[in-house]
C-alpha positions in Angstrom: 4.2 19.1 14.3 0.7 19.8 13.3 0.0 20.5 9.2 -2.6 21.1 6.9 -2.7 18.1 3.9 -5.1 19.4 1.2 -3.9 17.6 -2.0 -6.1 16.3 -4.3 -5.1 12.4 -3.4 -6.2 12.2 0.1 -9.0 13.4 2.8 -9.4 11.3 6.0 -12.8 12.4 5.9 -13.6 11.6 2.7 -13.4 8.2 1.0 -10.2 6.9 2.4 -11.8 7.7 6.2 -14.4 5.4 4.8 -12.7 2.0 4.6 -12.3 2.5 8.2 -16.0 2.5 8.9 -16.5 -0.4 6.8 -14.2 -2.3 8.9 -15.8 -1.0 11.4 -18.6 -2.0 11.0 -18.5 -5.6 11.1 -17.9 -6.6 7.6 -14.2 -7.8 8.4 -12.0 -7.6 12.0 -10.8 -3.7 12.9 -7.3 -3.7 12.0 -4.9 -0.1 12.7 -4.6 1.7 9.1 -1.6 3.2 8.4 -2.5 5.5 5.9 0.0 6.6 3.0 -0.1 10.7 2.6 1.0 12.6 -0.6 3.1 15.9 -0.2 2.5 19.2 -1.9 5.1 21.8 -3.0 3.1 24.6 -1.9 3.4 23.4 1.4 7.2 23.8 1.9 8.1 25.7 4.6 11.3 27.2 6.5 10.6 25.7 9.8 12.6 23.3 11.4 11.7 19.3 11.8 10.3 17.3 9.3 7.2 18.9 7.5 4.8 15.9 6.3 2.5 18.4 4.5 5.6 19.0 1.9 7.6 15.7 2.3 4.6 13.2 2.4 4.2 10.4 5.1 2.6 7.7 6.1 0.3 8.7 8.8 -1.6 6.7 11.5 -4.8 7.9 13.9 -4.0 7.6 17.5 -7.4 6.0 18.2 -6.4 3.1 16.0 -3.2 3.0 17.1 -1.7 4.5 20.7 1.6 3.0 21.0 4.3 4.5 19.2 5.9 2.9 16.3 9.5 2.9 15.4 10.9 5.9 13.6 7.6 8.0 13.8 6.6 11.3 16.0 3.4 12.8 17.4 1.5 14.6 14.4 -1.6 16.8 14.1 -3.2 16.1 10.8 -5.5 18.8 9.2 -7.8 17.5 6.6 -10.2 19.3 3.9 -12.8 20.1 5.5 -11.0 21.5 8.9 -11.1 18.6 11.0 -8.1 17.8 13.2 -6.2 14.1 13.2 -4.0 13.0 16.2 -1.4 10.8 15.4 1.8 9.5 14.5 3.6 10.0 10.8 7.0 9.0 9.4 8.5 9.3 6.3 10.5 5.8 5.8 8.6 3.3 7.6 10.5 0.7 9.7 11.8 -2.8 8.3 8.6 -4.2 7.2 7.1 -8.4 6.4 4.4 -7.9 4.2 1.6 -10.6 4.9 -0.6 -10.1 1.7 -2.3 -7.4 -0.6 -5.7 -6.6 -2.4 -6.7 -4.0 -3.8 -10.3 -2.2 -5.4 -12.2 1.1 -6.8 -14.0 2.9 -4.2 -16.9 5.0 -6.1 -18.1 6.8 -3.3 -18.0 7.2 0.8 -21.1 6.9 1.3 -22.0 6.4 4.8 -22.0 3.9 6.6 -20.2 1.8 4.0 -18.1 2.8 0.7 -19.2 1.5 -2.4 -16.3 -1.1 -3.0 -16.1 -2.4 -6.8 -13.3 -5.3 -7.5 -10.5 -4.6 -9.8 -11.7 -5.8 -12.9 -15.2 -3.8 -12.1 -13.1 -0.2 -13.3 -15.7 0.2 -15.9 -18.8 -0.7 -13.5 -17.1 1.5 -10.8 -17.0 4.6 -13.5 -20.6 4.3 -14.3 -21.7 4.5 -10.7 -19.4 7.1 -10.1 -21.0 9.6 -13.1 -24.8 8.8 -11.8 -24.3 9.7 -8.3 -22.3 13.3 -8.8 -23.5 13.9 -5.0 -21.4 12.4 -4.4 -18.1 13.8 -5.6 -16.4 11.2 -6.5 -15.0 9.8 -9.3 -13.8 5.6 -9.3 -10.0 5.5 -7.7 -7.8 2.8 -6.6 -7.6 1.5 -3.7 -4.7 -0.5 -2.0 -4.4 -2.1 0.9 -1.0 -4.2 2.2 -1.4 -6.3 5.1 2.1 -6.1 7.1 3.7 -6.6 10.1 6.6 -5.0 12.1 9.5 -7.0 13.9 9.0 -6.8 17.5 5.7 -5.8 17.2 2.5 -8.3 17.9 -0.3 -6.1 16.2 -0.6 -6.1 12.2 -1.5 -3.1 10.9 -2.8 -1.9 7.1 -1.1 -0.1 4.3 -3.4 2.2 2.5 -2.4 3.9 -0.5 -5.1 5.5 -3.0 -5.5 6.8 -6.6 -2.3 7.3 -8.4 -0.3 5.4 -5.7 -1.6 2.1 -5.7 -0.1 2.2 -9.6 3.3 3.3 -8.3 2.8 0.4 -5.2 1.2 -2.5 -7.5 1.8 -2.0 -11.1 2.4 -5.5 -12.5 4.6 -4.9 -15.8 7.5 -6.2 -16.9 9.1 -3.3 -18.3 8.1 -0.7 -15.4 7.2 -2.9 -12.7 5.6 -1.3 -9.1 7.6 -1.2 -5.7 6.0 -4.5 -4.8 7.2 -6.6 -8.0 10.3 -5.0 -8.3 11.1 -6.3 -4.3 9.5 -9.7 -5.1 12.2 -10.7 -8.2 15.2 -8.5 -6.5 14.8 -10.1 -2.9 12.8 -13.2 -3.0 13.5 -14.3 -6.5 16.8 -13.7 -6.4 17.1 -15.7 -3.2 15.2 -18.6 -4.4 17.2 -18.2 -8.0 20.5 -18.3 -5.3 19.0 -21.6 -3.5 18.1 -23.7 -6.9 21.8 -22.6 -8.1 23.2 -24.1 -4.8 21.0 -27.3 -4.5 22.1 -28.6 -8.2 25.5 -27.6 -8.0 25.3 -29.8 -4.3 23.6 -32.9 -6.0 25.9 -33.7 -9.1 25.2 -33.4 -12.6 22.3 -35.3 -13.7 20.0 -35.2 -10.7 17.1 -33.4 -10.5 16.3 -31.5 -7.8 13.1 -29.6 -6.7 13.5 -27.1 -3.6 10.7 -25.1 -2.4 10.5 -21.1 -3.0 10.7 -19.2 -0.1 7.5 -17.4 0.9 7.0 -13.5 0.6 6.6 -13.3 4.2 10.1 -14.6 5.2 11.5 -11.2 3.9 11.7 -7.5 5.2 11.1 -4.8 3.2 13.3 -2.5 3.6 13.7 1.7 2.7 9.8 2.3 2.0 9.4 6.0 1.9 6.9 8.7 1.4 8.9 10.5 -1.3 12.3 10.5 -3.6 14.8 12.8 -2.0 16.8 15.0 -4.4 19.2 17.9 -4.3 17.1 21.0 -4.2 17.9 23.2 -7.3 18.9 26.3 -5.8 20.8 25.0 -2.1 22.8 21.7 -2.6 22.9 20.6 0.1 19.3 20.7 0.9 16.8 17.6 0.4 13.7 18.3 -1.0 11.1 15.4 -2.2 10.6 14.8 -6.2 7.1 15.4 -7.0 5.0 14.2 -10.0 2.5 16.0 -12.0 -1.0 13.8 -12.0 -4.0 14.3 -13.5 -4.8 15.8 -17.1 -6.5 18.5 -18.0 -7.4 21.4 -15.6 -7.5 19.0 -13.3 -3.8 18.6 -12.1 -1.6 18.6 -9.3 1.8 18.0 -7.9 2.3 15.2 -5.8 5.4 13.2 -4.3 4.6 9.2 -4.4 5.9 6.2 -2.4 9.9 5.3 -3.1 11.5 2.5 -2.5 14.8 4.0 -1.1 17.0 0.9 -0.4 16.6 -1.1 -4.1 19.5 -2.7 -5.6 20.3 -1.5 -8.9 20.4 -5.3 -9.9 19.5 -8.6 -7.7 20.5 -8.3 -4.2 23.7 -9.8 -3.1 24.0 -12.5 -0.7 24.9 -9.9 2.2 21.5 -8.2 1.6 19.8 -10.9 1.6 20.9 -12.3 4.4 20.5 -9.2 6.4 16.5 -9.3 5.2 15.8 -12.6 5.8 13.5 -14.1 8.7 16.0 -16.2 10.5 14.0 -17.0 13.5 11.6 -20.5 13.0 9.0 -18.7 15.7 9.1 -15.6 13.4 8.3 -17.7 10.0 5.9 -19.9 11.5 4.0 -16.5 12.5 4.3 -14.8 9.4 3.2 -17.8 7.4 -0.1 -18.4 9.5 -0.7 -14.8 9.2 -0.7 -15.0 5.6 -2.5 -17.6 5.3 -5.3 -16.1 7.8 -5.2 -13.5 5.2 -7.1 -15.2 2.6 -10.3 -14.6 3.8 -9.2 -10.7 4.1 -8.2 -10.6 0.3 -11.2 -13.0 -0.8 -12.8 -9.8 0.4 -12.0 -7.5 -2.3 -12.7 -10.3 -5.1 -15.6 -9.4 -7.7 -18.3 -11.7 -6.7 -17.9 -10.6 -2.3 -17.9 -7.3 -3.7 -21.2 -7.9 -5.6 -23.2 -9.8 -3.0 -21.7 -6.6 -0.3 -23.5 -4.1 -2.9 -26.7 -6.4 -2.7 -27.1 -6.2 0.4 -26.3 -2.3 0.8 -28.7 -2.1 -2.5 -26.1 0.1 -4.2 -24.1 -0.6 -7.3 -24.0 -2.4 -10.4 -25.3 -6.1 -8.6 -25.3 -8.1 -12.1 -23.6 -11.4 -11.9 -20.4 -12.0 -13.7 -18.8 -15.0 -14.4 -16.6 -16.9 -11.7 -12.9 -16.4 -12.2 -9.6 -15.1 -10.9 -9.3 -11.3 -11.0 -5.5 -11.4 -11.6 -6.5 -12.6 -15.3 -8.1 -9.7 -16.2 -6.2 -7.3 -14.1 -2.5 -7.0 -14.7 -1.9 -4.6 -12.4 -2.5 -7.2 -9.5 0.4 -8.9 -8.1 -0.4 -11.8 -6.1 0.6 -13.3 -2.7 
């Protein structure tokens, strides 16, 4: 199915076609970006099949990806500016092991590179953003989730941009994103499950220490494009929930990312032993991976960010102090 995605949050060609050409071009190995695509009501339709354009997806380029991936379908994407994307979407990815996460403001897409500013850089991003209006392009999030597929021996990026890395990575107690609600009702709660078991095994009075269990030994499982509801006027038709972003004039309606299998509460132990990695290959291979990935986040942090901007001689290259980002960012969640 081929459809035209014009919504304010994404353009392939535009700054989210950019972090491809940074990777690209040699800054960091090329790895195949699934891209996350918002869906518009004005772009529901009476055809039959899935329309992405309405529902949102999460899309993928057949030149960074050929084979086909479980539970998508061929798809034409239309950007912007006209151009024509080959490809594969879906709108609930497969089960999922997510290997690590980071996450920036891209200012600009300016070729060859973006201009990349690290999380706590919002207000550094801003000001480059407002002196280069050439650019079009104000500072937006950037998220990237480095995952894996059972059965499948290529990793592969998550992107999400603007409002959706919020929805994806919010870090709050109260309203927590996708990403911490999954870590405390699947991996918490296991590990919460395993301390329970090894006291009540050892006897009052003896201490006991057992290791959490890493991210990576998990699925993730339900991600989709969009909330499905009732539509208002037929039943017993499924239409996606869309959100109204922006402020101003400058709005739109959008659908963002849903996590369609949470729990209303922990998981039980059935679900969590229907996520888990059982297989001692598998964890050893997701654990490597995520360590391997530390060089890929380190990336993303303020001062690589800073000496990248150096060299391109764009940007705000001041030295700040030394420090974790997460400290000054609470919208990061850690892995």
């Amino acid at each position: 199915m081929s459809t035209k995605n014009d919504t304010a949050d994404f353009d392939i060609f535009g700054i989210d076609a950019a972090e491809i050409f940074y990777e690209q071009a040699g800054v960091e190995p090329v790895l195949p970006v699934i891209q996350y695509i918002t869906g518009a009501p004005d772009k529901k339709s009476t055809a039959s099949g899935n329309n992405f354009a309405f529902t949102g997806c999460f899309f993928v380029a057949t030149d960074r990806y050929a084979e086909k991936l479980p539970g998508f379908e061929p798809h034409t994407l239309f950007t912007q500016s006209g151009e024509e994307i080959e490809g594969q979407a879906a709108h609930k990815l497969p089960d999922l092991i997510l290997l690590g996460s980071r996450a920036c403001w891209m200012a600009a897409a300016r070729s060859p590179l973006p201009v990349r500013f690290a999380r706590r850089e919002y207000e550094e991003a801003q000001d480059f953003a407002a002196t280069h209006p050439e650019d079009n392009s104000s500072a937006r999030g950037k998220l990237q989730l480095r995952i894996a597929f059972p059965e499948i021996e290529e990793i592969f990026l998550l992107s999400f941009s603007g409002t959706n890395v919020s929805v994806m990575d919010r870090n709050q107690i109260s309203n927590p994103g996708i990403i911490q609600s999954w870590q405390r009702k699947i991996v918490a709660a296991y590990n919460g499950e395993m301390r329970k078991r090894a006291r009540a095994g050892a006897g009052k009075g003896v201490q006991v220490v057992v290791p959490n269990t890493p991210n990576c030994f998990f699925s993730i499982r339900g991600l989709q494009a969009s909330k499905l509801i009732p539509d208002e006027k037929k039943k017993d038709t499924m239409v996606p929930a869309f959100s109204k972003v922006g402020s101003g004039e400058k709005t739109s309606m959008i659908t963002k990312p849903h996590w369609g299998d949470e729990p209303s509460g922990n998981a039980d132990n059935a679900l969590l032993t229907s996520l888990i990695v059982r297989s001692p290959a598998d964890r050893s291979r997701y654990q490597a991976l995520s360590s391997e990935g530390d060089t890929w986040r380190d990336a993303w942090s303020a001062e690589s960010l800073i000496e990248l901007r150096k060299k391109l001689g764009v940007g705000n290259s001041a030295a700040i102090a030394a420090g974790d980002d997460s400290e000054e960012t609470p919208d990061t969640v850690s892995f």
